[in-house]
Backbone as ProteinMPNN parsed JSONL, in Angstrom:
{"seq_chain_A": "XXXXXXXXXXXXXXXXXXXXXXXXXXXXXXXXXXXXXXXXXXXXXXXXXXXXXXXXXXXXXXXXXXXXXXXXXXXXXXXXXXXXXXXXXXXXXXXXXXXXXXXXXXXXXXXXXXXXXXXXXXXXXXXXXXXXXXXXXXXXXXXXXXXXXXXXXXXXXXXXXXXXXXXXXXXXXXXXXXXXX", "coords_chain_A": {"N_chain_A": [[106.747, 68.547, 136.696], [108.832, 70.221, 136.415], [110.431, 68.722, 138.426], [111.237, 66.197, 137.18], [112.823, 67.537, 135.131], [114.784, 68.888, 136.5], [116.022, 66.315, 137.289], [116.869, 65.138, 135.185], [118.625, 67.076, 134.069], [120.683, 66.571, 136.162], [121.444, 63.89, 135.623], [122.314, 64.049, 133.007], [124.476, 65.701, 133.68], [125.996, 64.03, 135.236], [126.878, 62.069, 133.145], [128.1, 63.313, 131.66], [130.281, 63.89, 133.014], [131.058, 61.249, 133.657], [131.588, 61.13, 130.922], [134.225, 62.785, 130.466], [136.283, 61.739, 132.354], [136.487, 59.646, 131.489], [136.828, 59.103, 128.88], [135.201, 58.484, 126.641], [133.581, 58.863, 124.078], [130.633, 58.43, 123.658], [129.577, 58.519, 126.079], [129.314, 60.919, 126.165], [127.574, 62.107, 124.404], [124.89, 60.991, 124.96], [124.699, 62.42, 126.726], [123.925, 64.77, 125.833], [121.844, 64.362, 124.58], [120.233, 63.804, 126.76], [120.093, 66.402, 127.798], [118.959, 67.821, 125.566], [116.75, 66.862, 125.508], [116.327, 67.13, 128.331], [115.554, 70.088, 127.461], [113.327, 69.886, 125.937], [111.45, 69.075, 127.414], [110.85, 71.633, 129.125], [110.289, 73.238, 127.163], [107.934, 72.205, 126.678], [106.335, 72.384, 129.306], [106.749, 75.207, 129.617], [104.909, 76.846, 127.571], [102.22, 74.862, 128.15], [102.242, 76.491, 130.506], [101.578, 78.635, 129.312], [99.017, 78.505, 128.265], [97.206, 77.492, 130.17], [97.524, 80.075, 132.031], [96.398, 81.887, 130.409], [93.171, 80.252, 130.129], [92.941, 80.651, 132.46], [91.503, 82.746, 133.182], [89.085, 82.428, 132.638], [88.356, 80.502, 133.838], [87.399, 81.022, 136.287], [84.987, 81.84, 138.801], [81.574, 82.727, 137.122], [80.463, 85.579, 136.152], [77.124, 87.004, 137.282], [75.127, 88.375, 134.948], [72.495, 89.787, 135.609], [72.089, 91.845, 136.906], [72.574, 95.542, 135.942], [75.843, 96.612, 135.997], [77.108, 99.875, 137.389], [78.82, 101.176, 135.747], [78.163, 100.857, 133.383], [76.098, 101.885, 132.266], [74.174, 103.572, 130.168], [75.385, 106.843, 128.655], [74.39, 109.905, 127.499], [76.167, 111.139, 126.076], [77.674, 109.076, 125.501], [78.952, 107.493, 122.358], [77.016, 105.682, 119.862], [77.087, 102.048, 119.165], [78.344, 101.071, 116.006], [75.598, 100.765, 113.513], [76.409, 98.9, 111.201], [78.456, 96.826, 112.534], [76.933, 95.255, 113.171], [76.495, 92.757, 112.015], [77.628, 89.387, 112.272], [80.859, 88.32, 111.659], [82.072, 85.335, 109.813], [82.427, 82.247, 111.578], [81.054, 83.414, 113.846], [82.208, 85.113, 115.526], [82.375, 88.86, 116.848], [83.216, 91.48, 114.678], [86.527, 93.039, 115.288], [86.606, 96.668, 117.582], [87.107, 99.019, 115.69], [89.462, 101.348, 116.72], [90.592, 104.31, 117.544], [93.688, 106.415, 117.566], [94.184, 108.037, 119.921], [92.037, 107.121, 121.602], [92.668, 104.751, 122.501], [95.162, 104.835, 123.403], [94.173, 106.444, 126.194], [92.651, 103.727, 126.633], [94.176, 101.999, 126.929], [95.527, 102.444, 129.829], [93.101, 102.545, 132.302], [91.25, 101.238, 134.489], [88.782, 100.085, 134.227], [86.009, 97.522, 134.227], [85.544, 95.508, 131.919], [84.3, 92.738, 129.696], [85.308, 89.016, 129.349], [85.158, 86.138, 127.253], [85.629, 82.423, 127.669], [88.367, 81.217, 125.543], [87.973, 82.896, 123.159], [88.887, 86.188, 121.184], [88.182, 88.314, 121.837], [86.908, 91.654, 124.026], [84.414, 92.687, 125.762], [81.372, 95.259, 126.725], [79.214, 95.111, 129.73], [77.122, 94.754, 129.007], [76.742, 94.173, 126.326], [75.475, 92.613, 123.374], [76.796, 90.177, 122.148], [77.724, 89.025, 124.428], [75.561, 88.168, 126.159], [73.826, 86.306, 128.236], [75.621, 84.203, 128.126], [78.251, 82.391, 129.952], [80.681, 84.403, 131.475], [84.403, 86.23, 132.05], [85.209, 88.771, 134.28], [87.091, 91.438, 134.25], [89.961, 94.121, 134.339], [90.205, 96.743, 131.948], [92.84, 97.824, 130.99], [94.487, 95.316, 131.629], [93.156, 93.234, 129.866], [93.827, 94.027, 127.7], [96.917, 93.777, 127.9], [96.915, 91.152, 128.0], [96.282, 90.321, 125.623], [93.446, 90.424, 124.189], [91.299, 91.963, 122.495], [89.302, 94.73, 121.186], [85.381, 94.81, 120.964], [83.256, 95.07, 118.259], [81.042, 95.545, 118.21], [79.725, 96.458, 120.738], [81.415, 98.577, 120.956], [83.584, 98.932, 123.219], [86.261, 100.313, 123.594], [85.606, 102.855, 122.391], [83.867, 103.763, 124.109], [84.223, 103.4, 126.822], [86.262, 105.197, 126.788], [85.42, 107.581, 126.38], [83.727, 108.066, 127.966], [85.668, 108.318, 130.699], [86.286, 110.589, 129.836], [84.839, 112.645, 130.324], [83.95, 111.974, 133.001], [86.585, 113.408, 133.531], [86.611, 115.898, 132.328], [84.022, 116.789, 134.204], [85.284, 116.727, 136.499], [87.33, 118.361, 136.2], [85.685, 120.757, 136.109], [84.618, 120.979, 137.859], [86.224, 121.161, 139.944], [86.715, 124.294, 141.37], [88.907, 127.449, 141.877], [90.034, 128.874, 144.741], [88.445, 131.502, 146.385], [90.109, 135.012, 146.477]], "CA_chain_A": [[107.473, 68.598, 135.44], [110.624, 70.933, 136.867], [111.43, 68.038, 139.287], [111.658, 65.576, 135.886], [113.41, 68.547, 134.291], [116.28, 68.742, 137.44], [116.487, 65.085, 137.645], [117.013, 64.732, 133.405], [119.912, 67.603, 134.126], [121.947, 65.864, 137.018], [121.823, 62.531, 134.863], [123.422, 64.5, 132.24], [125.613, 66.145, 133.898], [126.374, 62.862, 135.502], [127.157, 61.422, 132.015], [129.272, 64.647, 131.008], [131.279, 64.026, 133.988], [131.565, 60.174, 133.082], [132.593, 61.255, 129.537], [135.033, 63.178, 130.575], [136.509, 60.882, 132.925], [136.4, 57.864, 130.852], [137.186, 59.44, 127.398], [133.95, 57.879, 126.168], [132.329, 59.755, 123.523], [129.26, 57.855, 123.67], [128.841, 59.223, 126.908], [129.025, 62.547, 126.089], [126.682, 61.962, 123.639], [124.344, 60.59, 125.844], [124.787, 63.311, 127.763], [123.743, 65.964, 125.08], [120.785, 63.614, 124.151], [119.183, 64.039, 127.553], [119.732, 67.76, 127.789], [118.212, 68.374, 125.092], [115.142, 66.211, 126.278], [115.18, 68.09, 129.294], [115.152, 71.531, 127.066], [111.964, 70.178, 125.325], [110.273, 69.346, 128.934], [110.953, 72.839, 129.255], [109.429, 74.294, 126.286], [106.635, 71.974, 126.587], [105.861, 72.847, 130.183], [106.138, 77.095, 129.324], [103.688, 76.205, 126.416], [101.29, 74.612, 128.719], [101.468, 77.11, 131.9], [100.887, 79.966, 129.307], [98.066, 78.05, 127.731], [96.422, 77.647, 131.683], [97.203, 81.376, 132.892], [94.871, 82.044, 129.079], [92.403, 79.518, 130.206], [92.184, 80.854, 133.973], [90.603, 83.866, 133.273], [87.472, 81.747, 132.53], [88.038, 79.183, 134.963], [86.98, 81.617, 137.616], [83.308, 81.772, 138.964], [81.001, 83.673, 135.978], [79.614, 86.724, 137.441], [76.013, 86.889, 136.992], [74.722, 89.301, 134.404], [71.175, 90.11, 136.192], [72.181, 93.558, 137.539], [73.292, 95.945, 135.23], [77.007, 97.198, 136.581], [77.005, 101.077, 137.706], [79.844, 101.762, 135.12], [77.699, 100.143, 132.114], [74.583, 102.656, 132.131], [74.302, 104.617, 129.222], [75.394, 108.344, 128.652], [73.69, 110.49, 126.388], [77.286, 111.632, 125.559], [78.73, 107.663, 124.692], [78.9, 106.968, 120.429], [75.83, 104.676, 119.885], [77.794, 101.431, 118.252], [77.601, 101.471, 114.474], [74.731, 99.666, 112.859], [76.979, 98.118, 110.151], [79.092, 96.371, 113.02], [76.325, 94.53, 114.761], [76.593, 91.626, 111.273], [78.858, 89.303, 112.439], [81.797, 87.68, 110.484], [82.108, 84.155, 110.035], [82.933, 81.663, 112.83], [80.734, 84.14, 115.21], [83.223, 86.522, 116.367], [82.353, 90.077, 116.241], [84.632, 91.938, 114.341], [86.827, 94.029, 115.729], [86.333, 98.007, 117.321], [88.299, 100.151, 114.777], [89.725, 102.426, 118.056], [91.753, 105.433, 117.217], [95.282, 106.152, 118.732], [94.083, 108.718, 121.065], [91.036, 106.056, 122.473], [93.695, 103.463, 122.538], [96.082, 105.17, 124.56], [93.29, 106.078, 127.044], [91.658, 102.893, 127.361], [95.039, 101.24, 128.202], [95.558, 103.195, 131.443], [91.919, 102.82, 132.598], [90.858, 100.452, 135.455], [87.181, 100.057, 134.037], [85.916, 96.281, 133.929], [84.998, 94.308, 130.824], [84.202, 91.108, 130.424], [85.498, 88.49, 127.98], [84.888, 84.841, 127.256], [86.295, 81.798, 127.229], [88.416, 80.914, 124.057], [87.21, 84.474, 122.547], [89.612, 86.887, 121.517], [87.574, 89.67, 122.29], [86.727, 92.049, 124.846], [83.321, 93.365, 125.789], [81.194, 95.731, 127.882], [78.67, 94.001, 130.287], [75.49, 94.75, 127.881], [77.023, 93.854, 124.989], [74.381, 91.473, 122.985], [77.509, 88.932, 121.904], [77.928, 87.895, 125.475], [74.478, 87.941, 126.684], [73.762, 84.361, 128.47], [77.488, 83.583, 128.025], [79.3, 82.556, 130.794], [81.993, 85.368, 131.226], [85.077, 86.95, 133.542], [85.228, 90.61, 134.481], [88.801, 92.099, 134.411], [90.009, 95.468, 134.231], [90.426, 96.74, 130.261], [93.849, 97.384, 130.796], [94.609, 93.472, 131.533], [92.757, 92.407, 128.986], [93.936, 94.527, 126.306], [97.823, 93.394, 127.668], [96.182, 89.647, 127.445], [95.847, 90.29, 123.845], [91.659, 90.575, 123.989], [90.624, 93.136, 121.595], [88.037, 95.441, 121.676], [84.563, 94.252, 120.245], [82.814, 96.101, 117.281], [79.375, 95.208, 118.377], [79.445, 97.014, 122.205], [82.542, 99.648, 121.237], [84.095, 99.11, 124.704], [87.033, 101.424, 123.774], [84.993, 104.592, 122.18], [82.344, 104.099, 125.488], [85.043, 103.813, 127.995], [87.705, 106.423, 126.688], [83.97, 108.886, 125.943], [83.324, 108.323, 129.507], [86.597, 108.579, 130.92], [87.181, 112.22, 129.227], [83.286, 112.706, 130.431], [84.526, 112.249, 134.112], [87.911, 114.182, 133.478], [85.592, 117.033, 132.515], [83.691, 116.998, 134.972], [86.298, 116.591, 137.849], [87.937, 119.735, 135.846], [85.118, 122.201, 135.734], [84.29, 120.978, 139.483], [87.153, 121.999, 141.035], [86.834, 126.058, 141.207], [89.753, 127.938, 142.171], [89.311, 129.274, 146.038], [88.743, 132.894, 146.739], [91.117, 135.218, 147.725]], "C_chain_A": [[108.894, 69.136, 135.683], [111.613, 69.629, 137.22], [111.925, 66.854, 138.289], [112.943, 66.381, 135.358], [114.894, 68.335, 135.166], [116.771, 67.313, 137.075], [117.664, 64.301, 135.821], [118.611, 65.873, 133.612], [120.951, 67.164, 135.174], [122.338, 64.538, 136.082], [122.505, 62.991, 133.672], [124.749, 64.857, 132.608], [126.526, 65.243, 134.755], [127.647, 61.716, 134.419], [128.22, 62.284, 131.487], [130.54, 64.236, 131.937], [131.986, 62.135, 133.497], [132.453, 60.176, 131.6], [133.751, 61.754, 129.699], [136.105, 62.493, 131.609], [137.375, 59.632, 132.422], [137.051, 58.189, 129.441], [136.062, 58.921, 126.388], [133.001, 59.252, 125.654], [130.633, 59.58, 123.099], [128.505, 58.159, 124.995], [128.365, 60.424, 127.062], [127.83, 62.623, 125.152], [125.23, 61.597, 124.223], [123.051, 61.824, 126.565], [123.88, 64.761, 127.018], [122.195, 65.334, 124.697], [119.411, 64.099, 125.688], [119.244, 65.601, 128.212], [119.07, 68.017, 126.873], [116.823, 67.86, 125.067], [114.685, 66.869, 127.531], [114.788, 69.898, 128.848], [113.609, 71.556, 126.571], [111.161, 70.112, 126.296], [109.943, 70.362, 129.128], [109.947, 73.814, 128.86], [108.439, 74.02, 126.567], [105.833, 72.645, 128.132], [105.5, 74.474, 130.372], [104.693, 77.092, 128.515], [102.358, 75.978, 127.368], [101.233, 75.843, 130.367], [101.062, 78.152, 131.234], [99.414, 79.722, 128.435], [96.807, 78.403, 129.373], [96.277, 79.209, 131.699], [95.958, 82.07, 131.46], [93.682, 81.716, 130.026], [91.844, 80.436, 131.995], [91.762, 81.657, 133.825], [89.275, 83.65, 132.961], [87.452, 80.98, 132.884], [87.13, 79.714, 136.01], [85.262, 81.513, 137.639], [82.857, 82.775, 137.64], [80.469, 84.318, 136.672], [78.183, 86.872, 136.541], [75.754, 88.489, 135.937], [73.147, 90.209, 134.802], [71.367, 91.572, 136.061], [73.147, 94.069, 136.381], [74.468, 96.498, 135.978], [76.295, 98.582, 136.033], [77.881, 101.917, 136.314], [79.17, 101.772, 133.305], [76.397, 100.901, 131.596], [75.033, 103.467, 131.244], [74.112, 106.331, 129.393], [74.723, 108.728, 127.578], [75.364, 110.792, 125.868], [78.588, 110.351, 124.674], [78.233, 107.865, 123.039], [77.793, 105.746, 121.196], [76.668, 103.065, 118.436], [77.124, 101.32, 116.61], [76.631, 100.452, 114.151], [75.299, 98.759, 111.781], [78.003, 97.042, 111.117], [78.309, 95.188, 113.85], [76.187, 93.233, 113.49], [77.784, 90.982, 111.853], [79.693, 87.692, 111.428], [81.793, 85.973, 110.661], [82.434, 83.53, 111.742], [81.718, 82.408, 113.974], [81.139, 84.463, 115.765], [82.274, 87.456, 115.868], [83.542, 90.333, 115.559], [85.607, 92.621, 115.404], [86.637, 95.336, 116.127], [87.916, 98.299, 116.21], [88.741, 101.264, 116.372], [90.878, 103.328, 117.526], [92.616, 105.635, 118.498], [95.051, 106.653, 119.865], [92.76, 107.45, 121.953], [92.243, 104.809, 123.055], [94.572, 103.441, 123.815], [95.486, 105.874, 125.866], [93.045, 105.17, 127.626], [92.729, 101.848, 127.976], [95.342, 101.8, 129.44], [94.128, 103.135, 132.481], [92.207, 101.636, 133.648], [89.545, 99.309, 135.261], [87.389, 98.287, 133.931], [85.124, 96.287, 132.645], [85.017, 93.198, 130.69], [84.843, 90.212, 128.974], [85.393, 86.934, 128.488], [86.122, 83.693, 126.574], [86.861, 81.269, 125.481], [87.681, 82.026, 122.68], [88.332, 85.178, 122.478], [89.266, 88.081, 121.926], [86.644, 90.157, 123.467], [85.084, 93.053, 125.124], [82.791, 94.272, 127.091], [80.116, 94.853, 128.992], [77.16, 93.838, 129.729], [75.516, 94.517, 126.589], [76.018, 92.623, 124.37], [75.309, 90.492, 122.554], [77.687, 88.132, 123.234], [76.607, 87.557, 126.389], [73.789, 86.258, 127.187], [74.921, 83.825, 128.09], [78.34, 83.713, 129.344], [80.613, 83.545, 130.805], [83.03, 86.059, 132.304], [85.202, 88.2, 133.433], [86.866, 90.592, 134.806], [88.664, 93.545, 134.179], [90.56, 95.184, 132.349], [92.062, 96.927, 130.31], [94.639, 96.183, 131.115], [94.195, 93.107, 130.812], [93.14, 92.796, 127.415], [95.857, 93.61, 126.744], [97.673, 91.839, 127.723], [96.321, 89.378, 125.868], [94.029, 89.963, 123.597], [92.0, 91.748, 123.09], [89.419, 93.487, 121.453], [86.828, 94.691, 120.244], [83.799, 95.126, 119.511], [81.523, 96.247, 117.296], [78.732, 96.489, 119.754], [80.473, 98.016, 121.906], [83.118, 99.624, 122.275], [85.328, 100.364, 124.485], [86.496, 102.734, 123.589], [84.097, 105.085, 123.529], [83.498, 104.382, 126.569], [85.579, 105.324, 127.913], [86.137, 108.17, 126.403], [83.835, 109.203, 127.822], [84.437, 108.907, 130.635], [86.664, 110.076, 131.057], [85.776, 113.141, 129.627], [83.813, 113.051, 132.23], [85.588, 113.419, 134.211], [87.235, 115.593, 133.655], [85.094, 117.512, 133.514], [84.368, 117.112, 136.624], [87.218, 117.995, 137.401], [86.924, 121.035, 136.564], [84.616, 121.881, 137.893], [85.344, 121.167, 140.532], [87.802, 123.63, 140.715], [88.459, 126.076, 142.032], [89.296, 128.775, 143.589], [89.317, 130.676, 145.883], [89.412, 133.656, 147.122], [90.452, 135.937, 148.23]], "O_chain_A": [[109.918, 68.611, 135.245], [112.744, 69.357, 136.818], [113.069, 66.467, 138.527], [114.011, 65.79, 135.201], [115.891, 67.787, 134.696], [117.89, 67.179, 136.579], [118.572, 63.504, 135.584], [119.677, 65.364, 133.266], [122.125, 67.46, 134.946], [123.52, 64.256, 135.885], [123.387, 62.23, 133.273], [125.818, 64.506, 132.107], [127.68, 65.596, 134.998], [128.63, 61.027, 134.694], [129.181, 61.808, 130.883], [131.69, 64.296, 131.503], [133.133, 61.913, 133.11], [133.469, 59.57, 131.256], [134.599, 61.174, 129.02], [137.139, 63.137, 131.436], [138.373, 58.998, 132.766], [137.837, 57.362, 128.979], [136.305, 59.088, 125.193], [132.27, 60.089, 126.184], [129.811, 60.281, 122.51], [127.283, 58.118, 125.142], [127.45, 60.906, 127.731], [127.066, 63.541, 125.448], [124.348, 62.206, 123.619], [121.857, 62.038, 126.771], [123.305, 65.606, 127.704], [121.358, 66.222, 124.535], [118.253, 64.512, 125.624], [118.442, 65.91, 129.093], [118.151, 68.722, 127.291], [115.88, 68.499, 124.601], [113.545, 67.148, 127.902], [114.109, 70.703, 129.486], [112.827, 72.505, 126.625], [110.185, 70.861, 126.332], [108.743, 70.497, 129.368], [109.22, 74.633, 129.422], [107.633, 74.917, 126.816], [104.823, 73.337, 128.014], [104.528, 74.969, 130.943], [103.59, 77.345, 128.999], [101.485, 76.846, 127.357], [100.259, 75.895, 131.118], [100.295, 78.902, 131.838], [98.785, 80.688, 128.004], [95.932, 79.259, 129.507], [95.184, 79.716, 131.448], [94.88, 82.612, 131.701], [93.167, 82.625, 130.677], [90.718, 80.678, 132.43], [91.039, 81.681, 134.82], [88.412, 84.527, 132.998], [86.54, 80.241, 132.512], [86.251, 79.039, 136.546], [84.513, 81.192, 136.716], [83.702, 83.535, 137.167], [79.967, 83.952, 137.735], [78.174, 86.852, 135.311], [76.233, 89.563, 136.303], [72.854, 91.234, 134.187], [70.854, 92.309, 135.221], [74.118, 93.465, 135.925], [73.989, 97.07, 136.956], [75.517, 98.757, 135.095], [77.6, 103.063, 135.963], [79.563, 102.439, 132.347], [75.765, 100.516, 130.612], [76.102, 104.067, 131.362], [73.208, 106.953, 129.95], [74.453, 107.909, 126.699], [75.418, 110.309, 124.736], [79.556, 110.439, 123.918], [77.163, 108.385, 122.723], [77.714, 105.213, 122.303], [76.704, 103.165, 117.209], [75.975, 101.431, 116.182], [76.84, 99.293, 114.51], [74.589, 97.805, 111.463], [78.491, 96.21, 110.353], [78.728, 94.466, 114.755], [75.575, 92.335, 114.068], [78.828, 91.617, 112.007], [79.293, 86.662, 110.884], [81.476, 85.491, 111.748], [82.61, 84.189, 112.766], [81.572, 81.777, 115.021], [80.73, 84.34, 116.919], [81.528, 87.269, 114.908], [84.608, 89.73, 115.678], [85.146, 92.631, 116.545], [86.361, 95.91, 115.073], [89.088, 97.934, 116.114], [87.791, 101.879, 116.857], [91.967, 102.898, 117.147], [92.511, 105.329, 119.685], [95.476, 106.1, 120.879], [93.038, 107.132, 123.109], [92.279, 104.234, 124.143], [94.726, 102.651, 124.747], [96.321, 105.939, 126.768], [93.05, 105.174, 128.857], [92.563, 101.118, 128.953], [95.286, 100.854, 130.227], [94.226, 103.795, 133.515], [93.321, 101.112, 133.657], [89.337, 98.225, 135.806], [88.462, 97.746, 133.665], [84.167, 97.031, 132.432], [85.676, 92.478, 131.44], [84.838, 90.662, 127.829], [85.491, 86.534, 129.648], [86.968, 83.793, 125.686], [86.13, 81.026, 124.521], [87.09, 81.779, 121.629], [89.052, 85.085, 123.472], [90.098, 88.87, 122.372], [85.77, 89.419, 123.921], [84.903, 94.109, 124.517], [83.351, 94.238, 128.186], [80.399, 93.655, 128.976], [76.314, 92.987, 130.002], [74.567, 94.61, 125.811], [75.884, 91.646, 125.107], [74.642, 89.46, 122.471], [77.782, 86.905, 123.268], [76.684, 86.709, 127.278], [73.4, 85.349, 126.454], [74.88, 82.672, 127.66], [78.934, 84.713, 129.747], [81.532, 83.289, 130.027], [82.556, 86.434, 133.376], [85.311, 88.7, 132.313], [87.553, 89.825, 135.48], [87.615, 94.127, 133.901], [90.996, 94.21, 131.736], [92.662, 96.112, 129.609], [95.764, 96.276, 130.626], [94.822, 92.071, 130.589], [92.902, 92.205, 126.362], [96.161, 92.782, 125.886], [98.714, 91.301, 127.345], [96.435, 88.338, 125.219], [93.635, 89.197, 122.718], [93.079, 92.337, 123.148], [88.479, 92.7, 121.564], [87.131, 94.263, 119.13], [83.571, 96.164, 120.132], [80.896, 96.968, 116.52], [77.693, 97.148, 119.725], [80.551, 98.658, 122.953], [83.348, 100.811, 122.507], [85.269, 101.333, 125.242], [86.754, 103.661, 124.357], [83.757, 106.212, 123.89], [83.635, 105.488, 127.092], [85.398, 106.279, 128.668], [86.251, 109.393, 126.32], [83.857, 110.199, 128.545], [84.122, 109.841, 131.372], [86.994, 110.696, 132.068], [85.707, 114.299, 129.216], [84.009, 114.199, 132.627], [85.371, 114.34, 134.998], [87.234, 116.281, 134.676], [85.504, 118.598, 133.923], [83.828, 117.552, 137.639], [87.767, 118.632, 138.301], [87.296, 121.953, 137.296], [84.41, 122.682, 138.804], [85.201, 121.292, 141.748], [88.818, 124.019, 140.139], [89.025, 125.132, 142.584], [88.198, 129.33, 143.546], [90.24, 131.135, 145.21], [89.701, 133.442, 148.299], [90.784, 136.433, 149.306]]}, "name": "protein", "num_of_chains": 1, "seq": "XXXXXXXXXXXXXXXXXXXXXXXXXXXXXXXXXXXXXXXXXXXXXXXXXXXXXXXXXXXXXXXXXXXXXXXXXXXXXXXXXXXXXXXXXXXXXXXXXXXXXXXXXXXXXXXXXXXXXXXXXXXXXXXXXXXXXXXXXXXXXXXXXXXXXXXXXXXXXXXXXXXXXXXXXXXXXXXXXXXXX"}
C-alpha cells in the first residue's frame, strides 16, 4: 500500500512540476486530485493496520485453560465478585468492574496476566466463568488496560489483582526486618 502511496506522490509531484512549467492549470489540478488520493490510501491503510494490531492479540495461539495459572488461586483476603454483577447485559458482555481510583492506578503499573477475547472489550482473570471454553490471549493488565480492554464485572480482575498486589507489598514489608546492631 506505501509503495502505491510513493508512486501516487511522484506522479503528482510530476504533474505539479508540469503545471508549473507549462502554465497549465489543469495540471495542477490533476496534481492536487492525486494527492489527495494518495492521502486517503493513507488514512485507509492506518485504519486497517490499527484494526490488525486489535485483531492480533487473538490471532495468537489460545493458551489452554486446563491448569489453573499460579497467580489465579484464590486468597482468603481477594473481594468475592458481587452477586448482582454475575446477570449479564444485553448482547452478552459482562458489564463493566466499577474500580476505584486508587485500584486503577495500581492495576495499571502491574505486570499480572489476564486474558481477553477476540472482538470483546473486556478484560478477564483466567477463572472467570465469561471466558470459560472461549478461545482467549494472555497479556499483561497493564497492556490491556492501554489497549482500551476494561475490566470485567463478573471476575473483578482489578479489585483481585490490586487486593493481591497490596497482599504481596505487605508481605515483602513486614518480611524484611531491620538487621541487628
Amino acid at each position: 500500500m506505501l509503495i502505491i502511496v510513493l508512486l501516487l506522490v511522484l506522479v503528482a509531484f510530476g504533474l505539479l512540476v508540469a503545471a508549473l512549467t507549462t502554465a497549465n492549470t489543469l495540471f495542477a489540478w490533476i496534481s492536487v486530485a492525486v494527492s489527495v488520493a494518495a492521502a486517503v490510501l493513507l488514512v485507509v491503510d492506518w485504519v486497517q493496520t490499527r484494526r490488525r494490531k486489535q485483531g492480533d492479540a487473538d490471532a495468537g495461539p489460545a493458551a489452554a485453560d486446563d491448569e489453573p495459572d499460579e497467580d489465579d488461586t484464590p486468597d482468603e483476603d481477594e473481594p468475592e465478585p458481587p452477586a448482582q454483577a454475575a446477570v449479564d447485559p444485553p448482547g452478552d458482555e459482562p458489564a463493566e468492574e466499577a474500580t476505584d481510583a486508587a485500584d486503577r492506578l495500581v492495576v495499571s503499573e502491574l505486570t499480572a496476566e489476564v486474558r481477553v477475547l477476540d472482538e470483546r472489550p473486556r478484560y478477564h482473570l483466567a477463572k472467570c466463568a465469561f471466558i470459560s471454553g472461549r478461545p482467549s490471549l494472555s497479556l499483561p493488565v497493564s497492556e490491556a488496560r492501554d489497549l482500551g480492554f476494561t475490566p470485567c464485572a463478573l471476575c473483578t480482575p482489578d479489585a483481585v489483582l490490586a487486593a493481591r498486589h497490596r497482599k504481596e507489598a505487605k508481605g515483602a514489608a513486614e518480611g524484611a526486618t531491620p538487621e541487628a546492631e
